[in-house]
Structure formats: structure tokens, C-alpha cells
N, C-alpha and C positions, 0 to 999 in steps of 0.2 A: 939476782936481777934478771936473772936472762930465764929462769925458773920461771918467775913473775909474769915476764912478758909473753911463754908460751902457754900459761893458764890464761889468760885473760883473749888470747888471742882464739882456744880452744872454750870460750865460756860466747864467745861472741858467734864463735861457728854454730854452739847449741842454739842458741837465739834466732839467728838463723834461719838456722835448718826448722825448728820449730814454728816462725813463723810463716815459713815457708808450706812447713805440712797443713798448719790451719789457713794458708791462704787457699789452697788447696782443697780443703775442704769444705770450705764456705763457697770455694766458686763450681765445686761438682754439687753442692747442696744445693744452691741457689738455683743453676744451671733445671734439678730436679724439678724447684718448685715453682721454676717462671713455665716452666712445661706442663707442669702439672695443673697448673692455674689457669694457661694458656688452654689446656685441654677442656678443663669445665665452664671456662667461659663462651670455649666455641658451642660445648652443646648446650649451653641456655642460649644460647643466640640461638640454634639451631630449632632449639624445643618452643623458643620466644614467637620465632617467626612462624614456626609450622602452623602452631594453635591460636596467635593473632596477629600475624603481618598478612602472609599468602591466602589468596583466593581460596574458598572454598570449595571441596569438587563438587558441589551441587550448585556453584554460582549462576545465580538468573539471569545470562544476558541473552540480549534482544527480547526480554521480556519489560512490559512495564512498571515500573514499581512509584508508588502513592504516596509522597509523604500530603497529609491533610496539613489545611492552614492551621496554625496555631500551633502547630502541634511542637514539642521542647526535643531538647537534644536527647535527653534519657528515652522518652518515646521514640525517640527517632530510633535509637542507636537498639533500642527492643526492635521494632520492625525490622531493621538492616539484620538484624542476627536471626531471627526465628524466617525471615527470608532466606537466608542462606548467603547472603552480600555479603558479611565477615563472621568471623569463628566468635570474635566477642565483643560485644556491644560497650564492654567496660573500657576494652582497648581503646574502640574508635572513642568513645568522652574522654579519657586519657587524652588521647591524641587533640581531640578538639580544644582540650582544656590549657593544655601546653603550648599548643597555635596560638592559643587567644581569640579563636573563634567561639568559643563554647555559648555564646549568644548569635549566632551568624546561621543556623538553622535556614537554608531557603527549602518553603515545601512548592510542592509540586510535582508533575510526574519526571521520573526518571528512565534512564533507558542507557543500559552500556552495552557496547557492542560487542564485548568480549571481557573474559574477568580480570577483574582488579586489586588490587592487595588496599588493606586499610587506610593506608595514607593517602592512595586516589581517593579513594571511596572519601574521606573527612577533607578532602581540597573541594571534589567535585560537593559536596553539600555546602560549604564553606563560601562556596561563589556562584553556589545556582548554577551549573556547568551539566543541563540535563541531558545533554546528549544528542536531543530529539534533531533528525536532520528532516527534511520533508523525501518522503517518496513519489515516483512517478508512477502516474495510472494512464493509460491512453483506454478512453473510452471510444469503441469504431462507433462510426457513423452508423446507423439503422441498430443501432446494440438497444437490446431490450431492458427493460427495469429487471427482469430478471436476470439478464447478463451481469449487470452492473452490479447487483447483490454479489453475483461468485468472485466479479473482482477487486470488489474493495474489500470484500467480507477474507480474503487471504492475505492481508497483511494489515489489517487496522485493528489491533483488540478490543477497542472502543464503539466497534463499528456492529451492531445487531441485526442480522444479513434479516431474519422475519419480521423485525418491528421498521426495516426499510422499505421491504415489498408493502408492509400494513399502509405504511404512509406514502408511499412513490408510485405505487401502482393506478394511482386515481392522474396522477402527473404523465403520466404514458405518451411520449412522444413532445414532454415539453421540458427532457433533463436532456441540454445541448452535449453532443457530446463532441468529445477534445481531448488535449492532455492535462491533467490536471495535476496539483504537486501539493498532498497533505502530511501533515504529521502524523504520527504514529498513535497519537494520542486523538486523532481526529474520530469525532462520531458519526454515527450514521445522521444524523438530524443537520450537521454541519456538511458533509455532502450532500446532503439532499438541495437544502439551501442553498449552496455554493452551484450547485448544477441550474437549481431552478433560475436562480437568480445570471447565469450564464447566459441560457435559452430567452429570458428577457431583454437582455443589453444587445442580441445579436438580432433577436425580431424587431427592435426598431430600425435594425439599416433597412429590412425591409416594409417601411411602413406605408409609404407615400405608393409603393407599388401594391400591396394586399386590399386598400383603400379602391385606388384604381380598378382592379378586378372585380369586387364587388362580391365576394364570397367572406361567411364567416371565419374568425382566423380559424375555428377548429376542425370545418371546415377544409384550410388550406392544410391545415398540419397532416391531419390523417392522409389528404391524397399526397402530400409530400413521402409521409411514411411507405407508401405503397410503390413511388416513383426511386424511393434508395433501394429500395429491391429487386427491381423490374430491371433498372438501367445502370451504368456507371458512368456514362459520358453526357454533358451536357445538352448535346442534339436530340441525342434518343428520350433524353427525359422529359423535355420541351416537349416531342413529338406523340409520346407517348402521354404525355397529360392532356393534348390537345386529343385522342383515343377516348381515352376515359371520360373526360368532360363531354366530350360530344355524344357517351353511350348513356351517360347520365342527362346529358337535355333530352335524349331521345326516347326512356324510361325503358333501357334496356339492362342488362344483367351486367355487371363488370367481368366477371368469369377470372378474376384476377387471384392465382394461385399463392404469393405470399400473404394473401388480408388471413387463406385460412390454416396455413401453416404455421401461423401464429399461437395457437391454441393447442393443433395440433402434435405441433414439432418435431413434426418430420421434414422430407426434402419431396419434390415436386413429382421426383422417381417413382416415390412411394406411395402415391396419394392413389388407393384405386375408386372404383365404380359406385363403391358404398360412402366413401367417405365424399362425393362431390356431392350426394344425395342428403348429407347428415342437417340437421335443422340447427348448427350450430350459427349464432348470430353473425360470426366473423365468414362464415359462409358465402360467399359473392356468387354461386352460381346458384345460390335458392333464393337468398335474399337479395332486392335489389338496390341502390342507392349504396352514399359509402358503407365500411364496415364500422362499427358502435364507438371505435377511436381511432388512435393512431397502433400501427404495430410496433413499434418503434422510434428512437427518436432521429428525424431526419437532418441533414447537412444544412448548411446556407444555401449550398448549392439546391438541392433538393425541391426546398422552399421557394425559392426565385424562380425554378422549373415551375413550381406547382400553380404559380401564382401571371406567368409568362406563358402561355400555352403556343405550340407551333400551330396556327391557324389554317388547319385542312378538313376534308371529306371524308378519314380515315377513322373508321371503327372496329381493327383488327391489327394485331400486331404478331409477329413471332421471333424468337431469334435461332438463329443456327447453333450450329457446336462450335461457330468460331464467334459465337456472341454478336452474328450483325443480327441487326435489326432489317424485318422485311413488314412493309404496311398496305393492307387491302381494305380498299372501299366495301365490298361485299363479301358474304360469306362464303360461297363459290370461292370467290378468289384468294380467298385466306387460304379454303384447302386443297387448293392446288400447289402455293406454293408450301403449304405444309408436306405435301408428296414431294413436291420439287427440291426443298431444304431438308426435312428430318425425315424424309423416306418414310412416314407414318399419314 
């Protein structure tokens, strides 16, 4: 008996111990292949993401990109890839198709500010999410059509700086200028517009006055354009248009240095002995009456000058190096104090 009971007690140790060694081995095997598993799942995730989740390194942001109306999610998702917006165009319908957007296509221009991994990229078409914020332009007062070409033409892609001047340059001194706030997506043809249409709504505050005065508005414009350069403060402009008007009733020369530095684009410095001789139209000391337009486009302020004139005797102005203004009835008197002011 007692025989018995120490085989049976040494038959239960084997058992045991036996399944003690296969517990053992199942938990180092298993141990092996959750790591092992764990290891090749990390690198498809890895290889997954590279080649279609993360941004491309040639991603087009702050560029504009097209999608045309009509156009379907597989075209779409061809444009996005051969742009370089994601690695693969099958991903983003994938991804579209599993949203349940895969009909939700909004086209129109886009614009990211910075790159995106696929799942932006199939939200933002998902809900028309284009990006476009408007930018700020400040257009100066007296800025010319061709000023205006350098600054919208540096941040509008839309914007055709030679097919603006083709069309804006006949506009010379009637695109109001201000600050203005377009999209990225904004053309030249829609500033142009937007400016003309500016210069419009601002010239009727001046209407009942331009009327009054009895000059054509083109007219008023031009001699405003000549008065944003001459002056900066409201007296001298007044005073100085009431200059110009009075050498014009009296069919004298304007002699007024910004009509021909217009053209030729230099500073007042620079102008010598040959160029006040040159028979260029914007010429004010050959030709007489205004110059052929405006040189630029003038202020409200400018305009209400030009059209308000200080009523005097004065057909001679100059200013110092600290910008005053000094006015002579006679020529004599101009240069005297020209000797007395600029020592010239």
C-alpha cells in the first residue's frame, strides 16, 4: 500500500513537472511571436505611413491648386498625387471611400499653408475647407499703375502683372488707392475692378463740389495727381492748386517736376538741363496746360484740394529741406527766396 501511494504521488510530480515545462514553453514561444508580430506590424505601419499617410517632400503649400467643377474623386485623387499633395491617390479614395465621402468632391482652388498627411488632405476636400484666407495690399496714395502691377503681382498667382498694366493703364489715376483685402485666388481683372469701382463710390463724396468748380472731372484728377506729389498737408495743396490754376488761366508753363518724372523715373535730383528740354508730352516746362493724364492715383484728400483752390495772386512756389512751403507773386521773388531757402 504504501508502495502504491509513493508511485502515484511520484507519477503526479511527472505530470507536473511536465506541464510545467510545456507551460513554459508556450509562454517563451508565444512571448517570441507577440514580438515578432509586434515587430512586423510596426514596420507596415511604418512603410504604410511613409508611402501614404505623411506629406510628401515636394508638398505644394502656399501654392494654388485646381480642382475643376465636375471633376470625380479618382480625377481628383490623380491631380493630388501627380501634384505631389500625397504619395498615393488610391490611399486618399481609400480613405474617401471608408469616410463615406467618396461622393463629397468640393472643387475649387485650394491652398495649404503648410503640408498635410492624407487624411487632411481627404477632410479638407470632404468639406470644401480651401484654405484661401484674404491678404492685405496697402496701396500709397500717388502709387502708379505700375506700382500697383509689383504689388499685387507678389502674392496673387491669379494676378497677370502685363495683361493689368494692358488694361489699368488707360485707368491712370482713377484705381483709388487704400488698403485693400483679396484672395489668393484673386485676378488681375477683379483688382482692377475692385479699385475702379473704389475710385467711383469715393468721387461721388466729391460731387456737388467738382460741379461747383466747373472743371472736367479729368480735369480735376490729373491736377490732384500733380498736388499728391507736390505736397503733403492739406494748406499747401489748396495753395498750391490755387499756383497752378492761376498759371493755367494765365497760359503759362506749369514747370511742375513730378507730371515729368512720371515717365521718366527718376527723382527731381536727377533731372538735368537736357531732360527739361526733352519734348516728352508729360513735359510741363515745354509743353503747356495739364500733363496728357493723371500721374498717379490721388487721395480724397488731394481731390477736394484740387477742386477747392486757396484763392491768391501766387504763381510760384518752393519748398525748403524742411518741406515748408514758400509762395511768390513774381519771378524775381521766387528767386530770391530760392537763394534765401535752397542757397541755389
Amino acid at each position: 500500500m504504501e508502495f502504491r501511494k509513493q508511485s502515484l504521488e511520484e507519477f503526479f510530480d511527472r505530470v507536473w513537472s511536465e506541464l510545467a515545462r510545456l507551460s513554459e514553453y508556450w509562454r517563451t514561444h508565444t512571448n517570441r511571436r507577440t514580438i515578432l508580430t509586434s515587430i512586423f506590424a510596426g514596420v507596415l505601419a511604418v512603410v504604410f505611413y511613409v508611402s501614404a499617410v505623411e506629406p510628401p517632400r515636394s508638398f505644394p503649400f502656399n501654392t494654388l491648386i485646381t480642382i475643376p467643377e465636375g471633376t470625380t474623386l479618382s480625377e481628383t485623387a490623380d491631380i493630388f498625387q501627380e501634384l505631389g499633395v500625397v504619395h498615393s491617390g488610391t490611399a486618399l479614395k481609400i480613405i474617401m471611400a471608408l469616410t463615406g465621402h467618396q461622393r463629397d468632391v468640393h472643387a475649387g482652388d485650394y491652398l495649404f499653408k503648410e503640408p498635410q498627411n492624407v487624411f487632411s488632405v481627404a477632410r479638407a476636400i470632404a468639406t470644401g475647407a480651401y484654405g484661401l484666407e484674404p491678404a492685405r495690399f496697402r496701396v500709397a496714395e500717388g502709387a502708379t499703375v505700375r506700382e500697383m502691377a509689383r504689388i499685387f503681382g507678389t502674392l496673387l498667382e491669379r494676378f497677370d502683372e502685363e495683361r493689368f498694366l494692358e488694361n489699368a493703364l488707360p485707368h491712370e489715376g482713377y484705381l483709388y488707392p487704400d488698403t485693400y483685402f483679396f484672395l489668393p485666388n484673386t485676378t488681375d481683372e477683379q483688382v482692377l475692378s475692385t479699385m475702379r469701382q473704389n475710385f467711383d463710390e469715393h468721387i461721388k463724396l466729391l460731387g456737388e463740389e467738382i460741379v461747383a468748380f466747373g472743371k472736367p472731372l479729368e480735369e480735376v484728377v490729373t491736377m490732384a495727381s500733380l498736388l499728391e506729389r507736390e505736397a503733403h498737408n492739406t494748406l499747401d495743396r489748396r495753395k498750391i492748386a490755387g499756383v497752378l490754376w492761376n498759371r493755367l488761366d494765365r497760359g503759362m508753363l506749369l514747370q511742375v517736376d513730378a507730371a515729368f518724372l512720371y515717365t521718366l523715373g527718376r527723382s527731381t535730383f536727377e533731372l538735368t538741363t537736357a531732360d527739361l528740354k526733352d519734348d516728352d508730352p508729360y513735359n510741363t516746362y515745354v509743353h503747356k496746360g495739364l500733363p496728357p493724364g493723371p500721374i498717379g492715383s490721388p487721395s480724397l484728400n488731394a481731390l477736394r484740394a484740387a477742386v477747392t483752390p486757396v484763392a491768391h495772386d501766387y504763381l510760384f512756389y518752393l519748398a525748403d529741406h524742411e518741406n515748408v512751403t514758400y509762395y511768390s507773386k513774381t519771378y524775381e521773388e521766387h528767386l530770391e527766396k530760392k537763394q534765401l531757402y535752397l542757397g541755389t
